[in-house]
C-alpha positions, 0 to 999 in steps of 0.5 A: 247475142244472149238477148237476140236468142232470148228474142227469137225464143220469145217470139216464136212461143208467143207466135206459136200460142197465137196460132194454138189459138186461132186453131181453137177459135176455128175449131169452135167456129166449126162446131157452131156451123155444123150444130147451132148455125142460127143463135136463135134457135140454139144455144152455143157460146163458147170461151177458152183461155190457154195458161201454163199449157192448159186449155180452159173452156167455159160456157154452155149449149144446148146440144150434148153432141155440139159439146162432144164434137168440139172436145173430139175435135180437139183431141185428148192429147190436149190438157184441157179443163172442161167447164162448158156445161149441157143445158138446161141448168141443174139449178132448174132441177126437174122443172125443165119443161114449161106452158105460156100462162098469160093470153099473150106473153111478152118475150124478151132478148135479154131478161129484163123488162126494157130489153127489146121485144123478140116474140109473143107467145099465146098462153097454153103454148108448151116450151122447153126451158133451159135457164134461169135468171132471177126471176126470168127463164130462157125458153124454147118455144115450138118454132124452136125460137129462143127468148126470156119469159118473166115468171108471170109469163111461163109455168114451169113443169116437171115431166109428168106435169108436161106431159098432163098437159099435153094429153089433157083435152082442150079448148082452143079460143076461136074469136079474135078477143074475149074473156075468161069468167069466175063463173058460168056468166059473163056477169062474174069477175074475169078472170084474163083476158083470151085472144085467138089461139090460146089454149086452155084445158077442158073441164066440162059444159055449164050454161053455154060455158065451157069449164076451163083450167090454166096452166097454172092451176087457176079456173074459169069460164069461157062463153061457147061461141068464143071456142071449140074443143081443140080436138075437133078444131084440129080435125077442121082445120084447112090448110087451104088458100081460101082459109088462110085468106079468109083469116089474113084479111080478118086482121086487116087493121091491126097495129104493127108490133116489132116482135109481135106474133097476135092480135094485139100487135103483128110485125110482118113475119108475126103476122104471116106465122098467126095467119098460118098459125090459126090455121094449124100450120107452124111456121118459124119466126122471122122472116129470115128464116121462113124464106128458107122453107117451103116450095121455091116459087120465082126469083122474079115478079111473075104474076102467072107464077104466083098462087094465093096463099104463097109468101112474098120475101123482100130485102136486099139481094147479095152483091159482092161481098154482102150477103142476102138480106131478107127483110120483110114478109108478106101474104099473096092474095092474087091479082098482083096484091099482098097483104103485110104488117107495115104500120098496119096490116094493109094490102098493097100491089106489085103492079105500078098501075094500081093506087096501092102500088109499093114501089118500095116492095116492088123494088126489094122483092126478092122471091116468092115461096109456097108454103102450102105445098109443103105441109109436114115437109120442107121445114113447115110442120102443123100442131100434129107433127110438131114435137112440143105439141106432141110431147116427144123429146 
């Protein structure tokens, strides 16, 4: 009889524990959904254990409110020891601001050089930091994208130092590829290489040079015909099909490049973000997540519907329990064509009358945005709204 009521007892504390903690994995579960839904633009990982009636919690955001929420949520009848830590690390001290220093830098899923390539970054391109490990830092770039950067890649910054960079004047590199100089003449020792997009600071003119400085400190020489001055060309700017066009077909030919986001290697969204990016327009990441901003165009192949300039989404729609998959991207250039990064950047159609058919796209089509009908709403932004340019917090 004794060991019958000692069973029971047993049973129900370890019941009751096991539901303590499913309410725990729901109450983390929640928070997430409401402050870091996307683990690619938000930090959220969170652990717990339960011993002797204490709720331990371990991990680390992003998001000071993600943390206060989810301690709220619990509620202080709770003992618990509280280890979840706000970041960006205090190991980084006041260094939690950063610029991309390398022409194109090389992000990483996990901090260390075999891990898979998760973006490019072009150099001059202001960041957040949040941690570091070893030699390696865990940044935010302005599309909000989360990835490691080797310390080659990224100079980190304290506040005043961000904040030069911001307000300094500018060149920004216009030809496809080019070099920095030691001095004013293509003669003297390079000092890197220079693609399309990267920014540099402004020191002056010499002998059809512009005077410029890295991030780091280092100085060079750029030749004028390969940039302007970054306020100028932000003036001149166009967010206009023709525009976009004109700079999608100029990168007809590039090698395909899984996480690529330049002119030394696109994947499909890398290449549809540099075209827009070149443009003065940012757009986010992946192409999972671009779906999700601009104007709805069709759900359907419509031709009359299409405009030049808008985004072709691909993949697979929900059916049953699965969810939408998007899985592709590509640029509408008109009359049933598109321009993507598949292999190449290369123009296919959606017309199976045509040589370049895709039947492939034509069946995992699943709708079509328009990006340009949404600058500064509806999750497009330029290098004038968006706060990593800017320099707000």
């Amino acid at each position: 009889m004794i060991k019958k009521i000692l069973f029971v007892m047993l049973y129900v504390a370890c019941s009751a524990s096991s539901q303590n903690n499913h309410s725990i994995d729901e109450l983390i579960q929640k928070t997430r959904e409401k402050f870091a839904p996307d683990k690619r633009t938000e930090i959220f990982s969170i652990e717990y254990k339960s011993d002797n009636g204490v709720l331990t919690l371990d991990g680390e955001t992003s998001s000071a409110k993600a943390k206060d929420y989810l301690l709220e949520l619990i509620g202080d009848d709770v003992k618990m020891t509280d280890n979840i830590e706000v970041l960006p690390q205090d190991e980084l001290k006041d260094k939690v601001y950063g610029v991309i220093n390398l022409s194109v830098a090389n992000l990483r899923s996990n901090p260390k050089h075999p891990a898979e390539l998760a973006t490019q970054s072009l150099l001059g391109t202001p960041v957040k930091v949040y941690k570091k490990d070893g030699w390696w830092f865990y940044i935010q770039t302005p599309d909000e994208y989360l990835a490691w950067a080797d310390d080659d890649g990224v100079c980190l910054m304290n506040e005043k130092e961000y904040s030069n960079w911001i307000k300094a004047d500018k060149i920004i590199i216009t030809s496809d590829y080019t070099h920095a100089y030691s001095g004013p003449e293509s003669k003297s020792s390079r000092v890197s290489d220079l693609v399309a997009g990267n920014l540099l600071k402004y020191k002056g003119n010499k002998e059809g040079f512009y005077a410029v400085e890295y991030p780091d400190g280092r100085k060079g020489f750029v030749g004028m015909e390969d940039a302007q001055l970054y306020d100028e060309w932000l003036k001149k700017t166009d967010p206009s099909a023709e525009a976009i066009l004109e700079k999608a077909y100029s990168f007809l030919g590039i090698p395909y490049l899984w996480g690529g986001t330049s002119i030394k290697g696109m994947d499909c969204s890398g290449f549809t973000k540099t075209v827009f990016h070149l443009n003065g327009i940012i757009l986010k990441r992946d192409a999972s997540q671009q779906v999700y901003t601009g104007e709805l165009v069709t759900e359907e192949i419509d031709f009359d519907k299409l405009k030049p300039g808008d985004l072709l989404f691909f993949g697979k729609k929900a059916n049953g329990d699965k969810k939408e998959r998007i899985t592709h991207v590509g640029l509408y250039v008109g009359d049933t064509e598109f321009l993507h990064a598949s292999g190449r950047v290369k123009v296919n159609s959606l017309d199976s009358s045509r040589e370049n058919f895709s039947e492939y796209r034509f069946k995992s089509f699943i709708r079509a945005k328009r990006v340009l009908s949404s600058v500064n709403k509806n999750g497009i932004e330029t290098f004038l709204t968006n706060k990593f340019y800017t320099g707000e917090k």
